[in-house]
MDAnalysis code that builds the backbone (N, CA, C; Angstrom):
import MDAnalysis as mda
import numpy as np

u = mda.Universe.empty(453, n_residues=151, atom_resindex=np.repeat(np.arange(151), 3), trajectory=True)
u.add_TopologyAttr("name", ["N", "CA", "C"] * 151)
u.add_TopologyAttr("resid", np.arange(1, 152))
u.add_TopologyAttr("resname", ["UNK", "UNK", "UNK", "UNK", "UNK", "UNK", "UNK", "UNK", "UNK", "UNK", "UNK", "UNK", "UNK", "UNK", "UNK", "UNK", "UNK", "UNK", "UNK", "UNK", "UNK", "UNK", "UNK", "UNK", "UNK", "UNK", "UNK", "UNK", "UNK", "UNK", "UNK", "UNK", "UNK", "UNK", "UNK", "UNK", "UNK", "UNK", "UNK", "UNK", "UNK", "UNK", "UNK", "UNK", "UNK", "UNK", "UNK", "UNK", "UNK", "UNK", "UNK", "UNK", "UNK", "UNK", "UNK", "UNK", "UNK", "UNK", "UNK", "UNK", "UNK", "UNK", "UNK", "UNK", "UNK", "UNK", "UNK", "UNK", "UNK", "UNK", "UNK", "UNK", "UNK", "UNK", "UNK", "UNK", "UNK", "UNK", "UNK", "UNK", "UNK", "UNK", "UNK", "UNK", "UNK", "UNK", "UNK", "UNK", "UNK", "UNK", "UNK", "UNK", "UNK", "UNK", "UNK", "UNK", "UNK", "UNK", "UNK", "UNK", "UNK", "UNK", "UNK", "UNK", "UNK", "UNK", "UNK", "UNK", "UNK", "UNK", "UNK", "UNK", "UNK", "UNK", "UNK", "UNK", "UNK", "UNK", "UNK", "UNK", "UNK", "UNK", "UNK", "UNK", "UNK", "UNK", "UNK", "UNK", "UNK", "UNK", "UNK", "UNK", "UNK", "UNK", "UNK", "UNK", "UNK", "UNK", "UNK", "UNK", "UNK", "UNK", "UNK", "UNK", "UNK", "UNK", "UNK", "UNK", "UNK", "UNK", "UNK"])
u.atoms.positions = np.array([
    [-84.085, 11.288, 21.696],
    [-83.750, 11.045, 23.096],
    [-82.252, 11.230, 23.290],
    [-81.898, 11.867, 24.335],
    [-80.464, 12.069, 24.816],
    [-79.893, 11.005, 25.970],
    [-78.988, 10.698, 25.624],
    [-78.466, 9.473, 26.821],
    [-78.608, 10.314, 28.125],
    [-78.967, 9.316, 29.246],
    [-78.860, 10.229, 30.416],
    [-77.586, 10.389, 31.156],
    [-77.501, 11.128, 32.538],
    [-76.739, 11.701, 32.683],
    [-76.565, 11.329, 34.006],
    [-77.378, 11.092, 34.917],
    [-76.884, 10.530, 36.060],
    [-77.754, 8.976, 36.277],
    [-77.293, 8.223, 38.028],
    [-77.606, 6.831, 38.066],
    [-78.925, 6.358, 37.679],
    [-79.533, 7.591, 38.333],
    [-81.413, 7.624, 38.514],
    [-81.792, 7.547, 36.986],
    [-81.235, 8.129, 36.003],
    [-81.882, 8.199, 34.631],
    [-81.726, 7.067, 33.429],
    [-80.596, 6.057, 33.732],
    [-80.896, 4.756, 33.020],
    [-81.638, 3.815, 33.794],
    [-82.243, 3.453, 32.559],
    [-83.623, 2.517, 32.744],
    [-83.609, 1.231, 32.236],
    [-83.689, -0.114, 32.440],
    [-83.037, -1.301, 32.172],
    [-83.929, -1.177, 30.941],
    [-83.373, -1.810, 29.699],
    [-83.845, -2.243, 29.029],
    [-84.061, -1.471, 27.477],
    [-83.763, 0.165, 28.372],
    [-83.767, 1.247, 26.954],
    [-82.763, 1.024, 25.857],
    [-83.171, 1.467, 24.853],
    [-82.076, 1.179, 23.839],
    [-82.098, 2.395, 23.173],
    [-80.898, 2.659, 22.528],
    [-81.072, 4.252, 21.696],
    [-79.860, 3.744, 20.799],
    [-80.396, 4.168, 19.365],
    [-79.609, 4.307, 18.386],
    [-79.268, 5.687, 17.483],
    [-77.982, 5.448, 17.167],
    [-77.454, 7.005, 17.118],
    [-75.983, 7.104, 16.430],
    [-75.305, 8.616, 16.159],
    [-74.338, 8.512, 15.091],
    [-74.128, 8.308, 13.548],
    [-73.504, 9.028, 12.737],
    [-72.460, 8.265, 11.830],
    [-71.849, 9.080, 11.098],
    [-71.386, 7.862, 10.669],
    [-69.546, 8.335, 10.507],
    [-69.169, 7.214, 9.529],
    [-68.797, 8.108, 8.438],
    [-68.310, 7.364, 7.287],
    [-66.794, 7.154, 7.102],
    [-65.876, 6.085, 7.015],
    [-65.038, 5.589, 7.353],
    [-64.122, 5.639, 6.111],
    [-63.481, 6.634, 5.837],
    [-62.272, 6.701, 4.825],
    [-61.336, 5.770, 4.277],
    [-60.766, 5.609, 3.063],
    [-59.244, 5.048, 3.016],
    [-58.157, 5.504, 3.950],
    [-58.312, 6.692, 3.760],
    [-57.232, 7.707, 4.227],
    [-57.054, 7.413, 5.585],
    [-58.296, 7.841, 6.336],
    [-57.826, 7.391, 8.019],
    [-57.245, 5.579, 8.231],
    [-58.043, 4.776, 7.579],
    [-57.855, 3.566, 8.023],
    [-56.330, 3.225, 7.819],
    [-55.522, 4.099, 6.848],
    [-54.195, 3.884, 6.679],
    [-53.391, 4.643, 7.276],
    [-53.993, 5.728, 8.071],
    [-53.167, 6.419, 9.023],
    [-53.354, 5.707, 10.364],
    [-54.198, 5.180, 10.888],
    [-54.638, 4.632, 11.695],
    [-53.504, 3.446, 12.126],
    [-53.687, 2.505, 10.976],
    [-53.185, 1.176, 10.805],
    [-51.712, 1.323, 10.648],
    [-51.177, 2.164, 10.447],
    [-49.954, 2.729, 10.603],
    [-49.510, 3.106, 11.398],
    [-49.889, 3.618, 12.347],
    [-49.801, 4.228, 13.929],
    [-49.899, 3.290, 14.924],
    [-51.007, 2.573, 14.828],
    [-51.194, 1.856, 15.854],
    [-51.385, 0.105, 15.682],
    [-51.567, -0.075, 14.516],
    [-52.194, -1.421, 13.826],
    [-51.426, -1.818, 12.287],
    [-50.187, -2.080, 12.776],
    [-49.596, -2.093, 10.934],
    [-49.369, -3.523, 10.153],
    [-50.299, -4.184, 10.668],
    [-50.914, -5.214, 10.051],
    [-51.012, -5.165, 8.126],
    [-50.775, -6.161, 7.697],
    [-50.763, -5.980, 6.011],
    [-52.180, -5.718, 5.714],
    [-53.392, -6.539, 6.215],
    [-54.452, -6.372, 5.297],
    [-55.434, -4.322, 5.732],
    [-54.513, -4.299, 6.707],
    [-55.284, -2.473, 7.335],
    [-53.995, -1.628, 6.553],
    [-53.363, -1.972, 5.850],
    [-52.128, -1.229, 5.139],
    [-52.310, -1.162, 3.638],
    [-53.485, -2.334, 3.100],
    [-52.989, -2.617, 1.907],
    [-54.303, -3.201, 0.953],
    [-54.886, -2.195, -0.371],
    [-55.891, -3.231, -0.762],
    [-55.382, -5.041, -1.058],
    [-54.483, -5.212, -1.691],
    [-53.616, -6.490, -2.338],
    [-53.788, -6.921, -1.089],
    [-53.323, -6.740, -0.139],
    [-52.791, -7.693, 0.903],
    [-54.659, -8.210, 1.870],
    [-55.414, -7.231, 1.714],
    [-56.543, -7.620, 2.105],
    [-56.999, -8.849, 0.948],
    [-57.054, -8.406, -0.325],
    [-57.740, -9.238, -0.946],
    [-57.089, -10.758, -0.761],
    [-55.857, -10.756, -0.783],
    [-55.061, -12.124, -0.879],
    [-55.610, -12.991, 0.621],
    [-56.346, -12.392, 1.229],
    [-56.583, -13.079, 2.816],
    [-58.618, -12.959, 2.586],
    [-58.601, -13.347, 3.871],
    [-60.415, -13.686, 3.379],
    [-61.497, -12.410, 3.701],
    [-60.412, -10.945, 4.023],
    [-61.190, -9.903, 4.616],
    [-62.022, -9.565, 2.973],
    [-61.182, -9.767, 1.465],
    [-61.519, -9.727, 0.394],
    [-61.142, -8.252, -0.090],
    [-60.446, -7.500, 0.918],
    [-59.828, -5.784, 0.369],
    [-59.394, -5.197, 1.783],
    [-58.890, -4.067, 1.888],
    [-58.114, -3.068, 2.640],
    [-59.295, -3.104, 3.632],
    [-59.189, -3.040, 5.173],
    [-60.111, -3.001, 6.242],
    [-59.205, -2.317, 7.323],
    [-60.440, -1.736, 8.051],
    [-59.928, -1.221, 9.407],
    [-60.072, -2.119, 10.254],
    [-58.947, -1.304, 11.053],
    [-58.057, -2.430, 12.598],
    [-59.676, -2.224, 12.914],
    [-59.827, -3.486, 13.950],
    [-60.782, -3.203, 15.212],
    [-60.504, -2.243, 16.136],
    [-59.584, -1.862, 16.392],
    [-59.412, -1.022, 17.309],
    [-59.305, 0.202, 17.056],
    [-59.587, 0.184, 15.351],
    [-59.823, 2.057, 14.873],
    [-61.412, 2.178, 15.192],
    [-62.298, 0.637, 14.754],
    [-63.649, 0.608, 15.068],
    [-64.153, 0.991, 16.317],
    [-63.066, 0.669, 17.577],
    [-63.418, 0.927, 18.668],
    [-63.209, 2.328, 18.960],
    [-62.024, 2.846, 18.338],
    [-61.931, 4.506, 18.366],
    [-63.372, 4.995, 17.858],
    [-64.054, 4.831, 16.787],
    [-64.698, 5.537, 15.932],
    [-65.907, 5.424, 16.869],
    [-66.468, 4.061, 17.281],
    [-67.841, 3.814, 18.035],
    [-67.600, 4.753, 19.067],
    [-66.304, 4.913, 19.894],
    [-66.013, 5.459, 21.380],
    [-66.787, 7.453, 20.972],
    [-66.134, 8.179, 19.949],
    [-66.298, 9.142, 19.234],
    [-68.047, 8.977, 19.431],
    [-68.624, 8.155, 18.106],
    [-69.686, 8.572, 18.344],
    [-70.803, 8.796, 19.844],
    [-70.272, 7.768, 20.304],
    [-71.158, 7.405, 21.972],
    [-70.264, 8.683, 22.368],
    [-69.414, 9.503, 22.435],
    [-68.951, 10.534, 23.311],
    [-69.895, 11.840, 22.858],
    [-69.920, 12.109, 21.477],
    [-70.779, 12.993, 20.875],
    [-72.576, 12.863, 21.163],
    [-72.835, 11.468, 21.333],
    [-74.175, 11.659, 21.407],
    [-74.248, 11.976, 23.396],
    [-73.473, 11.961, 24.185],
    [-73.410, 12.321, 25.373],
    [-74.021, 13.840, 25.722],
    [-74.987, 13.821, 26.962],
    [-75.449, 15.071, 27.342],
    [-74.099, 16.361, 27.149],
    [-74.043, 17.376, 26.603],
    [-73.140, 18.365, 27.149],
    [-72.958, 18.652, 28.247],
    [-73.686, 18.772, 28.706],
    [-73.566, 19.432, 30.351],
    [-73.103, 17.835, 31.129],
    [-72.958, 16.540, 30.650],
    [-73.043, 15.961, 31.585],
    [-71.843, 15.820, 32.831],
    [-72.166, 15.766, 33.895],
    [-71.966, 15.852, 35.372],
    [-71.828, 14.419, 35.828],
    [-72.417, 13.338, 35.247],
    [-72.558, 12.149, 35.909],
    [-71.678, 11.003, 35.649],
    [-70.846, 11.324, 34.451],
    [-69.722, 9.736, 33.669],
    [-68.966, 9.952, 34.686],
    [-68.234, 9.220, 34.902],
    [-67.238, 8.784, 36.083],
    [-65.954, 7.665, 35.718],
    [-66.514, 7.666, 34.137],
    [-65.160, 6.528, 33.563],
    [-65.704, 5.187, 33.454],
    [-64.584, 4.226, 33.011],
    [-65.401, 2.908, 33.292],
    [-63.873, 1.882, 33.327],
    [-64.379, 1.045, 33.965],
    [-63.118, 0.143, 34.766],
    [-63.037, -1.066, 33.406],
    [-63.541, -1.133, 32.410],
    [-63.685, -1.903, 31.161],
    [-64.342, -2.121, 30.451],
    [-64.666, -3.380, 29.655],
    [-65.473, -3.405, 28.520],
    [-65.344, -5.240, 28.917],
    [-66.517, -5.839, 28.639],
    [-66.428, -7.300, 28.279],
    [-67.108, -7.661, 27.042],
    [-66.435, -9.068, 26.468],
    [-66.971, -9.717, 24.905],
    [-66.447, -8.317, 24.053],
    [-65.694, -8.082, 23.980],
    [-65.786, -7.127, 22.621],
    [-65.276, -8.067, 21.396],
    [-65.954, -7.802, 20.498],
    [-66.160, -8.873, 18.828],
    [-66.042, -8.143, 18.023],
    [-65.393, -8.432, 17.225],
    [-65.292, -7.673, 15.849],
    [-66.194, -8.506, 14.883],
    [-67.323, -8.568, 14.269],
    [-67.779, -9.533, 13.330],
    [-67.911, -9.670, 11.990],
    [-67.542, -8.383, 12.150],
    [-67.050, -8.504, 10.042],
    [-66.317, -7.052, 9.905],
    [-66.007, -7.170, 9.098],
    [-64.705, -6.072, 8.556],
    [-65.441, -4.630, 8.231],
    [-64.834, -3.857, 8.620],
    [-65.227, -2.206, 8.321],
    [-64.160, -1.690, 7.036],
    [-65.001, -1.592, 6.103],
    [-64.648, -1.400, 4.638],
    [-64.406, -0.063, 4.669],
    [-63.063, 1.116, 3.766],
    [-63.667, 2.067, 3.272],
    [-64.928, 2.962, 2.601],
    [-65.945, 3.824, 3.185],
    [-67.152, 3.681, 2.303],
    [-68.167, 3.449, 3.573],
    [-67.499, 2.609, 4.493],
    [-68.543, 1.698, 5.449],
    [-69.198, 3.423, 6.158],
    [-70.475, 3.359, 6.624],
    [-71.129, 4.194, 7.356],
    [-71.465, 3.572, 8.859],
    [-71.324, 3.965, 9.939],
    [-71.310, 2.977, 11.311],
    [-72.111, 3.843, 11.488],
    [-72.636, 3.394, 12.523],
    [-73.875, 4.037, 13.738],
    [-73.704, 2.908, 14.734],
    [-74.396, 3.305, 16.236],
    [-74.058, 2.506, 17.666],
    [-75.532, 2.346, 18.290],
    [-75.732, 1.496, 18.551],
    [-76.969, 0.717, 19.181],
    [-76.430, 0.542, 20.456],
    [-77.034, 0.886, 21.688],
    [-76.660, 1.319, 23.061],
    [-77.651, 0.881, 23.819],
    [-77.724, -0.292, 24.667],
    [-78.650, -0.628, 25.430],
    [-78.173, -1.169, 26.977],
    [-79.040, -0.738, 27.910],
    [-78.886, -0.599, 29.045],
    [-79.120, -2.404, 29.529],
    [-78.111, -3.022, 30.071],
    [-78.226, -4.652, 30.580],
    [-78.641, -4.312, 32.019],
    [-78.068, -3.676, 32.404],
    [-77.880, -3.861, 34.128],
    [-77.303, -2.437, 34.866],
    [-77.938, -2.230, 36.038],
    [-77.136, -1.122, 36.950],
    [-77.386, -1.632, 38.106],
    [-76.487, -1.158, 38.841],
    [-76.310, -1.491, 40.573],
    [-75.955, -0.518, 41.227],
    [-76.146, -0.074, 42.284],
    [-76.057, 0.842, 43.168],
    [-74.992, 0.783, 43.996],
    [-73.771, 1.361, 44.070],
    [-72.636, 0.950, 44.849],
    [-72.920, 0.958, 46.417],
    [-72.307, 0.015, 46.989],
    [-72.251, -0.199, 48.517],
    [-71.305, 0.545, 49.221],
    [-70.019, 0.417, 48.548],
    [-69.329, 1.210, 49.522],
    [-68.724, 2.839, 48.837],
    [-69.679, 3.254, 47.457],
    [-69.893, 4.178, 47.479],
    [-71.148, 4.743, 47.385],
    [-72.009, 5.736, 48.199],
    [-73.295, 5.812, 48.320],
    [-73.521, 6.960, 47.083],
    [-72.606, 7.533, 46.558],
    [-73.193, 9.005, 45.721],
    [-73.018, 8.311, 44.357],
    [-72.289, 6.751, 43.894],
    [-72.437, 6.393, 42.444],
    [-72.946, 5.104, 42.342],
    [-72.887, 4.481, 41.248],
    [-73.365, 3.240, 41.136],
    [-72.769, 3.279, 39.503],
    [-73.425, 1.366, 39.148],
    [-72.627, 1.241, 37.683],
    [-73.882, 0.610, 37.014],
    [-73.632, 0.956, 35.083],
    [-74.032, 0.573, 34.441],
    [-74.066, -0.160, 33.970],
    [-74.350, -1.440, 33.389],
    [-73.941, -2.686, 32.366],
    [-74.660, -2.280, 31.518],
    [-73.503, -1.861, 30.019],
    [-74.288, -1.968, 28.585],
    [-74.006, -2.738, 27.614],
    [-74.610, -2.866, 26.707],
    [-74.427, -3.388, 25.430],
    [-74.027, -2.212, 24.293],
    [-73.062, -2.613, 23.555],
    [-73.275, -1.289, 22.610],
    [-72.994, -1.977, 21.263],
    [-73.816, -2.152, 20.093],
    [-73.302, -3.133, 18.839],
    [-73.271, -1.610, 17.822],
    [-72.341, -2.086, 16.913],
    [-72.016, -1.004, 15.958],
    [-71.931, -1.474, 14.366],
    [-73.048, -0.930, 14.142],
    [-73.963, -1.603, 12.545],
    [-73.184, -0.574, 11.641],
    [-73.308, -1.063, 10.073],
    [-73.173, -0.560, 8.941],
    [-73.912, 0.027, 8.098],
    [-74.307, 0.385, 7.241],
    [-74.952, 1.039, 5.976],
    [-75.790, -0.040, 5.657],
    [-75.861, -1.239, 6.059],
    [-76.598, -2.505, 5.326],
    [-77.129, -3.606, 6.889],
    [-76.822, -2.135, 7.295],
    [-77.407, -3.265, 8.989],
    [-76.470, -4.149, 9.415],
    [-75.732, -4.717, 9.169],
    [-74.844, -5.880, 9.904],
    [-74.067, -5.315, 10.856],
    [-74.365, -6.273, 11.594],
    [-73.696, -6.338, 12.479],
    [-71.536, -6.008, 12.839],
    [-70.903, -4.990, 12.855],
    [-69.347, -4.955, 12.790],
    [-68.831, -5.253, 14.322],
    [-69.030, -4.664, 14.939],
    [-68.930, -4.477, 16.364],
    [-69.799, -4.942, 17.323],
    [-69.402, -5.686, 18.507],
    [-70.012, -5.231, 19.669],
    [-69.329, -5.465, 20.970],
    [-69.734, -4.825, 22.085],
    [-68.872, -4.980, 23.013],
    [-70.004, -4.475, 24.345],
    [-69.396, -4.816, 25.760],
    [-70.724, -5.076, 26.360],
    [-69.739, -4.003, 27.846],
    [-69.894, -2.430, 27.342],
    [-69.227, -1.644, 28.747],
    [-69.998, -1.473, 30.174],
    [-68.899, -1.166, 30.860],
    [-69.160, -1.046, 32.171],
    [-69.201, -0.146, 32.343],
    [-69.933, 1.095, 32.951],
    [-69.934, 2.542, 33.274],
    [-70.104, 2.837, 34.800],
    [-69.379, 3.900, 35.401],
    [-69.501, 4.333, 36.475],
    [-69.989, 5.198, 36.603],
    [-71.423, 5.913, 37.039],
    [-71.632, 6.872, 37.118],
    [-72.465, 7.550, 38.396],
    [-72.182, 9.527, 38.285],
    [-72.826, 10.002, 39.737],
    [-73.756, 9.730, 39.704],
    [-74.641, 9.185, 41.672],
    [-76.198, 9.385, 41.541],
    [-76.262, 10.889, 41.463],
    [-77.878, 11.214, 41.277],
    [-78.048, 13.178, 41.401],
    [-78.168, 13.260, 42.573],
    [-77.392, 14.219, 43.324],
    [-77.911, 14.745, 44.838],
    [-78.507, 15.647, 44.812],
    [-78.164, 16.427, 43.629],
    [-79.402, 17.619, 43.567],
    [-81.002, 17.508, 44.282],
])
């Protein structure tokens, strides 16, 4: 199944799982260097000495990486994203290891039909982002704006 593409085609309650992407040393230290230069995303020693137990990626490389996959599993042709004004609850719940394999679990909470715009409306999702062993790393609960079809 392909995520849909305009308002009419999410359906409360669908869920689709999808992606992966195996998570390097290498990036997590370019990453954590750039944007996150925190000791335990810099350093095996400095992870182990704290309770992550070794070298981990920032959350916010996790959120890069989940964003990637949910962009790739997106229709090509799609016509209907429109952006999104945020994200609520986003959790980090356990550490993304070098080695780690992610995939994104994507489920539809809620949509509404805009009032004072008649051609879009918005999505409420859930999106949790599992490992190689099922657990739970990520989750975060976006807001999407998207076209109705006038076609």
């Amino acid at each position: 199944m392909r995520s849909p593409s305009y308002f009419e085609d999410f359906k409360i309650g669908v869920s689709e799982e999808f992606g992966e992407y195996t998570v390097t040393e290498e990036e997590i230290l370019e990453f954590a260097s750039k944007y996150d230069p925190q000791p335990f995303h810099l350093s095996e020693e400095a992870g182990k000495s704290m309770h992550f137990g070794g070298l981990c990626a920032s959350g916010w490389h996790t959120c890069a990486i989940a964003m990637r996959m949910i962009v790739d599993h997106m229709p090509k042709t799609n016509k209907g994203a429109l952006g999104s004004p945020g994200i609520d609850e986003l959790r980090w719940t356990k550490p993304v290891f070098p080695g780690d394999c992610l995939r994104v679990k994507s489920t539809i909470l809620d949509k509404k039909a805009s009032k004072s715009r008649p051609n879009m409306g918005t999505i409420f999702m859930q999106n949790e982002v599992f490992n190689q062993n099922d657990e739970l790393v990520m989750s975060n609960k976006p807001i999407v704006m998207v076209k109705k079809n006038t076609s």
